[in-house]
C-alpha positions in Angstrom: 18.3 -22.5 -27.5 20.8 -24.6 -29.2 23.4 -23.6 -27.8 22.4 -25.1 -24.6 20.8 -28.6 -26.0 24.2 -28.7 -27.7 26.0 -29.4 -24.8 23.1 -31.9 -23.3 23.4 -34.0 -26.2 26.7 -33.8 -25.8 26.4 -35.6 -22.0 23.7 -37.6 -22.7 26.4 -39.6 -25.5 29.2 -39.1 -23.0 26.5 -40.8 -20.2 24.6 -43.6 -22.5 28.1 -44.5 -24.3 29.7 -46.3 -21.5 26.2 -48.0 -20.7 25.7 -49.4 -24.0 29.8 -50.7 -24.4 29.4 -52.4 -20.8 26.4 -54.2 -21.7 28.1 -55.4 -24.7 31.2 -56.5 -23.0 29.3 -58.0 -20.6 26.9 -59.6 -23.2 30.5 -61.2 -24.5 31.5 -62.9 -21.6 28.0 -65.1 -21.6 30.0 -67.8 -22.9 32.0 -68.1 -19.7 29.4 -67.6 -17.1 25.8 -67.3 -18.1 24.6 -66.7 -14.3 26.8 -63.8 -13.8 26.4 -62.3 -17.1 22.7 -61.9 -16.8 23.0 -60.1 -13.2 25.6 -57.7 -14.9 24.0 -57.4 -18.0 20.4 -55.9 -15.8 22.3 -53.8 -13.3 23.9 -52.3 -16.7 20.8 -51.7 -18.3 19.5 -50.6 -15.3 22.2 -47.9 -15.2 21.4 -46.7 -18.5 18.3 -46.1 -18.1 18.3 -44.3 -15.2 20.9 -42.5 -16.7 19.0 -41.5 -19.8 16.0 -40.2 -17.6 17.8 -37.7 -15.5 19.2 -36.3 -18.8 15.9 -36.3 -20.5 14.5 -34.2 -17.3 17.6 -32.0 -17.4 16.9 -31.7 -21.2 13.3 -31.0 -20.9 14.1 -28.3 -18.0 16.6 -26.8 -20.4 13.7 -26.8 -23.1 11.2 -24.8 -20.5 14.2 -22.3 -19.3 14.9 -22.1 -22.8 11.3 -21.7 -23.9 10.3 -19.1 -20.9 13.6 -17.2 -22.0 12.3 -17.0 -25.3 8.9 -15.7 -24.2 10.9 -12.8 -22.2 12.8 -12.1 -25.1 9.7 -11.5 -27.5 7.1 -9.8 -24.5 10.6 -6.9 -24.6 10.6 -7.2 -28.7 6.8 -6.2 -28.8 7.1 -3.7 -25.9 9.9 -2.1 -27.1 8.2 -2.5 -30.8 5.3 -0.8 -30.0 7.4 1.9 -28.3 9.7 2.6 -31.4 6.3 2.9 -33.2 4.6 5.7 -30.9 8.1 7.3 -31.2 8.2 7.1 -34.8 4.3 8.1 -34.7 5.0 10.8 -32.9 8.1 12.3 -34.7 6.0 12.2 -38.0 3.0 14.0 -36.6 5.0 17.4 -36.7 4.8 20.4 -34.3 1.4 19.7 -33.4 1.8 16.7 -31.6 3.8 18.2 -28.4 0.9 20.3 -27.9 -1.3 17.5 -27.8 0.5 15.5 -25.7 0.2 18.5 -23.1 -3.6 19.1 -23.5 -3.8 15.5 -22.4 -1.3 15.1 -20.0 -3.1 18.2 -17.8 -6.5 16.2 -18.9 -5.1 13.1 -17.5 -4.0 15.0 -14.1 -7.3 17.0 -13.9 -9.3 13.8 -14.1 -7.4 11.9 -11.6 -7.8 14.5 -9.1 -11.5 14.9 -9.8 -12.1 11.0 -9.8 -10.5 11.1 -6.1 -12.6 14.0 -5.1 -15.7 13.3 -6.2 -15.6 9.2 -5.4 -13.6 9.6 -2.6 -14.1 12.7 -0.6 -17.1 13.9 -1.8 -18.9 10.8 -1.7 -20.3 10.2 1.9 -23.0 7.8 1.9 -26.0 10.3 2.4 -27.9 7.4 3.3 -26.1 6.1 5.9 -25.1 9.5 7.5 -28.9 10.9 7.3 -30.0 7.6 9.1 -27.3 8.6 11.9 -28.5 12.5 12.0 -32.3 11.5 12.0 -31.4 9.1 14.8 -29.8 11.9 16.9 -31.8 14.5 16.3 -35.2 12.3 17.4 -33.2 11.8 20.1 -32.5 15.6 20.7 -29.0 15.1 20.5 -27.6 18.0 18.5 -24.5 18.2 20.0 -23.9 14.5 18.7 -24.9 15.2 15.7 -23.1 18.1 15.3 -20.0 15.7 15.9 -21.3 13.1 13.7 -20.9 15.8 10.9 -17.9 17.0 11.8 -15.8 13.8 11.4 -17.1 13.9 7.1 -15.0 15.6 5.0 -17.7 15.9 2.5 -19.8 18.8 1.7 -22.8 17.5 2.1 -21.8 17.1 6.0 -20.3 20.6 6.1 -23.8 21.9 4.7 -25.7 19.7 7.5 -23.7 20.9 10.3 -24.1 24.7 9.2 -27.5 23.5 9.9 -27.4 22.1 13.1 -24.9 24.3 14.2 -27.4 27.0 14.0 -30.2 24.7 15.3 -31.1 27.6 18.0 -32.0 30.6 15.8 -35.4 30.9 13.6 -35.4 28.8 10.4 -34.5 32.0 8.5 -31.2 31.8 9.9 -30.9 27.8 9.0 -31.5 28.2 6.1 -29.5 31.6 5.5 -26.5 29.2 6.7 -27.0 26.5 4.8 -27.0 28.8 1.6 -24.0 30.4 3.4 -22.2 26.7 3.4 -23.4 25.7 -0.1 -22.0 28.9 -2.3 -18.4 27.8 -0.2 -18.8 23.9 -0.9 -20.5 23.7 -4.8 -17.8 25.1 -6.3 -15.7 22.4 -5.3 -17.5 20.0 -6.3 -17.6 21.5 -9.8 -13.9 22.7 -9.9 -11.8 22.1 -13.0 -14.6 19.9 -14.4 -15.2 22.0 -17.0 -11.7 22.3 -18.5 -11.9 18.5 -20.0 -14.2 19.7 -22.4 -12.4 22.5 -23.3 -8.9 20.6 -23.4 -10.3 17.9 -25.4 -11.7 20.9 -28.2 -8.6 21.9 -28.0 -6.9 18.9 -28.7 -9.3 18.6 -31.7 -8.5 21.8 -32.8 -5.0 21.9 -33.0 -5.1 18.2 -34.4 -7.0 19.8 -37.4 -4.8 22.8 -37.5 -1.7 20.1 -38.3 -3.6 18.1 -40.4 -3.8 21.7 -42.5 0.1 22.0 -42.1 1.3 18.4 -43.2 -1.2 19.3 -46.2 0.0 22.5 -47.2 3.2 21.0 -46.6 2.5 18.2 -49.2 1.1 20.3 -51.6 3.8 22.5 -51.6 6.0 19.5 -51.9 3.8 18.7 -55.4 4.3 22.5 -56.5 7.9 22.8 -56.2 9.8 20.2 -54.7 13.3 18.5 -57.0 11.2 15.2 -58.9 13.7 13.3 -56.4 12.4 14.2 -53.1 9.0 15.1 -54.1 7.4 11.5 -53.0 9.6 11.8 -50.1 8.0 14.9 -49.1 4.7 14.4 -50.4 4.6 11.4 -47.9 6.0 13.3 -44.5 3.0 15.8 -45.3 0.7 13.4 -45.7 2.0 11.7 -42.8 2.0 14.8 -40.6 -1.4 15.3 -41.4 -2.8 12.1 -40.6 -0.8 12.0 -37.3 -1.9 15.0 -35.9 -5.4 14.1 -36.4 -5.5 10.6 -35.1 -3.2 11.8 -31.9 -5.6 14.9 -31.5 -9.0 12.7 -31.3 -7.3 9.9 -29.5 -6.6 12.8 -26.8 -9.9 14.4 -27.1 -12.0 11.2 -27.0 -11.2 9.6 -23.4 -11.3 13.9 -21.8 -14.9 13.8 -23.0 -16.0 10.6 -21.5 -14.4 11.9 -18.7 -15.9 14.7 -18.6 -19.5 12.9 -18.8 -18.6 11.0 -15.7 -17.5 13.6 -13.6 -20.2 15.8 -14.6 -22.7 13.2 -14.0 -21.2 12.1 -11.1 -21.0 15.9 -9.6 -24.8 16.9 -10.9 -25.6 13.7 -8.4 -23.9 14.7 -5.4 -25.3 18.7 -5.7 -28.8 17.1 -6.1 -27.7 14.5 -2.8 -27.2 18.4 -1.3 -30.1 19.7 -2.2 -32.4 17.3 -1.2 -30.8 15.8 1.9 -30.4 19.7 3.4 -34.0 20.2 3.3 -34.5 16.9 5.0 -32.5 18.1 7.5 -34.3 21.8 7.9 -37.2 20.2 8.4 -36.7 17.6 10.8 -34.8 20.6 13.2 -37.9 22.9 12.6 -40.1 19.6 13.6 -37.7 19.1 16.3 -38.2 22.9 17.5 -41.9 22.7 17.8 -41.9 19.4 19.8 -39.5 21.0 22.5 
């Protein structure tokens, strides 16, 4: 930053020198003509004023580049900070923390896949689609139901359709489908759900298990360790230990709200399933006896 107000200082003498030198001269030669000198002596000052404003704007644009060039500088200190200190986090924790970092990474992919499943695909808006079914099948359109259905990618639709597709045969065979349809599509709504829970034990576990490492490691550091190193090593163990079990709950932690979610989120839709399908069963089999 100073090196670039150096150099604006430096023009803004260069610029209000020659001003100021004029006006004197011409503040000198008063004596000889008084009228003259006082229309020189304004368009001088005139001139060094405007002069001094455009550099104090080019020195207070210099100040904001400076200032937002500063504020780059120390947003890339802090990020880079903070990544130096996971690093050095990290390296401390021992040979625990890769292992971690795994469990969490396959946590991290499980729940993104499941949170687009389940809130995406899966999540039809029974409501509205049951409205357009009921409509149809009032109606006695199956067929257009039966398309209505098919254009869902959920499993709710795909258990509806079984339904409808099978409108014809006795409601043993309706419902024989719909179960048919449900043992395919439950699983998937279920899938992989269960494995946050486990990864994030995990994660806890082997967190633990290098906490027990960096302690054994300090202890044996106490036991036998040169006087010299022995606070060195005392401290890495100590270190290790604490590492490995901050990095293995701050893993576990988010996998188990996540897993509460999803689980929550999955006992919804199966219950959406259960109920809506019956709906469904019974408004054919009303259907059925009207025709």
């Amino acid at each position: 930053m100073r090196g670039k107000l150096f150099p604006l200082l430096i023009a803004l003498v260069v610029l209000v020198l020659p001003g100021s030198v004029l006006a004197q001269g011409e503040e000198s030669t008063e004596v000889d003509s008084t009228t003259v000198a006082e229309g020189d002596s304004t368009a001088t000052d005139s001139t060094a004023t405007d002069s001094i404003a455009v550099v104090e704007e080019e020195v207070e644009i210099a100040d904001t580049t400076a200032t937002d060039a500063v504020e780059e500088e120390e947003e890339e200190e802090v990020k880079g900070s903070l990544f130096s200190q996971f690093a050095k986090f990290f390296r401390e924790g021992g040979p625990a923390m890769p292992f971690i970092l795994f469990f969490f990474a396959v946590g991290l992919v499980i729940f993104i896949e499941r949170l687009i499943f389940l809130f995406g695909i899966a999540s039809a808006k029974p409501e509205a689609l049951m409205a357009k079914i009921a409509t149809l099948i009032r109606k006695g359109s199956i067929e257009g139901a039966i398309a209505t259905t098919s254009e869902e990618r959920s499993p709710l639709a795909k258990i509806i359709e079984a339904a409808l597709r099978n409108y014809k045969g006795t409601e043993r065979d309706i419902q024989n489908a719909v179960d048919e349809m449900a043992l395919a599509e439950l699983p998937r709504i279920n899938a992989r759900i269960g494995y946050l829970g486990m990864l994030a034990n995990v994660s806890t576990m082997v967190g633990l298990l290098g906490t027990i490492f960096g302690l054994i490691a300090a202890f044996a550091a106490v036991a036998a360790a040169d006087p010299e190193q022995k606070g060195v090593l005392l401290a890495n163990g100590i270190s290790m230990a604490m590492n490995t079990t901050a990095f293995g709950l701050i893993a576990a932690i988010p996998m188990l709200i996540a897993h509460s979610v999803l689980t929550a989120k999955a006992d919804g839709l199966v219950d959406d399933i259960d109920r809506y399908s019956v709906m469904v069963m019974n408004m054919l089999a009303q259907a059925r006896r009207e025709a």
